[in-house]
N, C-alpha and C positions, 0 to 999 in steps of 0.2 A: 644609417642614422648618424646625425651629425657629433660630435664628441661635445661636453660638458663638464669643459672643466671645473665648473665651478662645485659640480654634483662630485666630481670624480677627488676634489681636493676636499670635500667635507666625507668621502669616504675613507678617503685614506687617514683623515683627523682620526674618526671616529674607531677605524682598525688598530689607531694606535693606544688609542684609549683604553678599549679594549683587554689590546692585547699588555699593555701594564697594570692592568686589572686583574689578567688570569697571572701573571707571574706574580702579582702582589697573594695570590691566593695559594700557589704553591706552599708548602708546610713540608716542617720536619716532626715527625709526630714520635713523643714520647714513647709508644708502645704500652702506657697505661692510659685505660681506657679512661676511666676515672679523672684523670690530669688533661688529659687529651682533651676531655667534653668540654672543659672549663676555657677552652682556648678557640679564638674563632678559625674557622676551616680543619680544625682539629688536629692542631698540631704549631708548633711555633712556627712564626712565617719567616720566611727565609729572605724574600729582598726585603728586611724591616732589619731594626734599630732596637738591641733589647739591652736592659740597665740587669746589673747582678750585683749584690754585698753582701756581706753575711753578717750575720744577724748580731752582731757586737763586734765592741771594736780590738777584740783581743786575734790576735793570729792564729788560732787555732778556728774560727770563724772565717776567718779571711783566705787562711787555707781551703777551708768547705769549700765558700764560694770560688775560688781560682779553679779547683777539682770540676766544682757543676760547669762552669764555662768550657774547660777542659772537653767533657763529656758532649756537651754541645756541640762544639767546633768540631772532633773526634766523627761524628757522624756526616760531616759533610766532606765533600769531594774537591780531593785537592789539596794544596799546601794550605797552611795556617798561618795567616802577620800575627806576630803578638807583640804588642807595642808596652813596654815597661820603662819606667824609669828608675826602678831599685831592683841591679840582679839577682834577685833571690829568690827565683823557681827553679825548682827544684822539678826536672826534667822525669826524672823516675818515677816522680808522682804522676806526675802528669800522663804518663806511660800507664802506669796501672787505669788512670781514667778515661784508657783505649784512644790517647794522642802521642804517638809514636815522637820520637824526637826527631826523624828524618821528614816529617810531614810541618815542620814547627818554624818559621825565619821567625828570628825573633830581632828587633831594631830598639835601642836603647837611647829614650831621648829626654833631654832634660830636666823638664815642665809641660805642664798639661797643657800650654796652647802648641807646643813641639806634637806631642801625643797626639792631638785632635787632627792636625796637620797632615800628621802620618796614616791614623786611620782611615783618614777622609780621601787621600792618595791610595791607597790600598782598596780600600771599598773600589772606589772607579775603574781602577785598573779590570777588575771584572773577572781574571781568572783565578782568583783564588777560592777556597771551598768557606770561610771566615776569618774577619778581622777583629782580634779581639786589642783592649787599649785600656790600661789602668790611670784611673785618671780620678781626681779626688772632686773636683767640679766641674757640673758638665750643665752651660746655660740651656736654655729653650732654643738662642739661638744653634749654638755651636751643636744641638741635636738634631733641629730640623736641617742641617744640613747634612750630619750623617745619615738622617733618615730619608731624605730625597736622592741621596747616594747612593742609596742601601736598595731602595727601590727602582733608580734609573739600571744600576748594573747585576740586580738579579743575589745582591750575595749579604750574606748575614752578617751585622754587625755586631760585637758585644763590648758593651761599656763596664766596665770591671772597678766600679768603684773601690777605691783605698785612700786611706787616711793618715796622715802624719797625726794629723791632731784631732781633740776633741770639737772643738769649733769647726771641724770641715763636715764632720758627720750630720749637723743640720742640713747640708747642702743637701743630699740624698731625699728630702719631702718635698723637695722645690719641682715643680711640675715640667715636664722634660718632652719632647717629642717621640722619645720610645714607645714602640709598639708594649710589651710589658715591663715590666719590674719588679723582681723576685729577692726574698732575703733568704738565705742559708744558716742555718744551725747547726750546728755537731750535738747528735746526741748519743746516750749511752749505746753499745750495739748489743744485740743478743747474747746472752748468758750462751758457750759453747757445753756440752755435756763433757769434753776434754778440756786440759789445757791449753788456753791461744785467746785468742782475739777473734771475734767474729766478725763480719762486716761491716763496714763501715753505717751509721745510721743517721741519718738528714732529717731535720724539720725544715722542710721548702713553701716559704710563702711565697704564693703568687699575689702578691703585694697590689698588680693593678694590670688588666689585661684590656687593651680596648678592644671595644663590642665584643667581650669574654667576660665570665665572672673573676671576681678574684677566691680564693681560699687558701688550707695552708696543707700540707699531708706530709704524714712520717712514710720513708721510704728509706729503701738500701741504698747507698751512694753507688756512683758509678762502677760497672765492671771492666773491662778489657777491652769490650767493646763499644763502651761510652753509655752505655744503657744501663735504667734505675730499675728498682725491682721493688715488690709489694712485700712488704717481710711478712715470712708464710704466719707468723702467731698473730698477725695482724691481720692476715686476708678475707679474713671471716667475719671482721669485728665490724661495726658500720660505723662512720664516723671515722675511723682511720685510713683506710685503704680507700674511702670515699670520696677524703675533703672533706673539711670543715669548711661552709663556707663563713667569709668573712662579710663584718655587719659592715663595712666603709673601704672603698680603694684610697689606697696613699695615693 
């Protein structure tokens, strides 16, 4: 039979297409069933592009969210870029939200077009497990390019929105190429029947999931090993441990 290249070079198209179709489907799945269903392939996608802030602009939100990133990245295989430009993580935390500091390069750069530069260099490179990049505005463009990144070399991005000022925090509804976008709260933790501190507790909205719903659910903050948990006075209840779903995606 004679050869066809032409047959032979729309195969090889189509194998590729394909085959960034099944990596774009790969997930890292929450381990809550509930959280998980709301997210498409059931679990967060991993060569994609995700936005995180927490849910006000005071630091102890901001904290939250740096934690749930944390927690994130903590689950994938490999070092972790963490692109910052104000040194103030706090590593031990981090450590409690199962991201070791030995797993952590962390690169300190200017301003957010330094930031984007760096993440975007990091994503390509291909073998790290995620690159997370605190960055106060993040356009449509300068997303679709982490998120064609994110998908060419297979590894997860997270955009870790922070704010100097109150005028940057609009920037956050402006419509982005991220697969989702989640906001973080701290809320009260469980009443212990000793004296302490009980665990940590999150109101996590899934602010905007494409081809996924969005909604918001109270959950335990990260453990040890970067995984959230259904707080047991809540497991029962419907509506909480559920998701709420949300009437509108930001």
């Amino acid at each position: 039979m004679r050869p066809e290249p032409a047959i032979d070079d729309l195969r090889a198209r189509i194998e590729k297409i394909e085959g960034r179709r099944r990596r774009a489907r790969s997930v890292l799945p929450f381990g809550i069933a509930e959280l998980d269903a709301r997210l498409p392939g059931g679990g967060l996608a991993l060569g994609a592009l995700h936005e995180i802030a927490g849910g006000g602009n005071g630091a102890i939100d901001g904290a939250a969210a740096a934690l749930f990133a944390g927690g994130v990245a903590a689950r994938t295989r490999g070092k972790v870029l963490w692109c910052i430009t104000r040194p103030d993580l706090f590593a031990p935390a981090l450590a409690q939200a199962g991201l070791k500091a030995d797993r952590v390069i962390y690169v300190e750069a200017g301003d957010d077009k330094t930031i984007l530069a760096c993440m975007e260099e990091g994503i390509r490179h291909g073998g790290l497990g995620a690159v997370v990049g605190e960055v106060a505005r993040l356009t449509m463009t300068a997303s679709r390019r982490l998120q064609l990144a994110a998908e060419e070399a297979h590894t997860i991005g997270i955009a870790l929105r922070r704010w100097r000022r109150q005028t940057e925090a609009a920037d956050f509804g402006q419509p982005t190429a991220a697969m989702t976008r989640w906001r973080i709260s701290v809320l009260p933790s469980a009443p212990l029947p000793v004296p302490g501190v009980g665990r940590h507790r999150w109101l996590i909205e899934l602010i905007r999931a494409r081809a996924g719903d969005s909604a918001d659910f109270e959950l335990e903050a990260c453990d040890g090993t970067g995984r959230l948990a259904v707080p047991a006075d809540l497991a029962d209840r419907q509506g909480a441990a559920q998701g709420r779903q949300r009437s509108a995606a930001g």
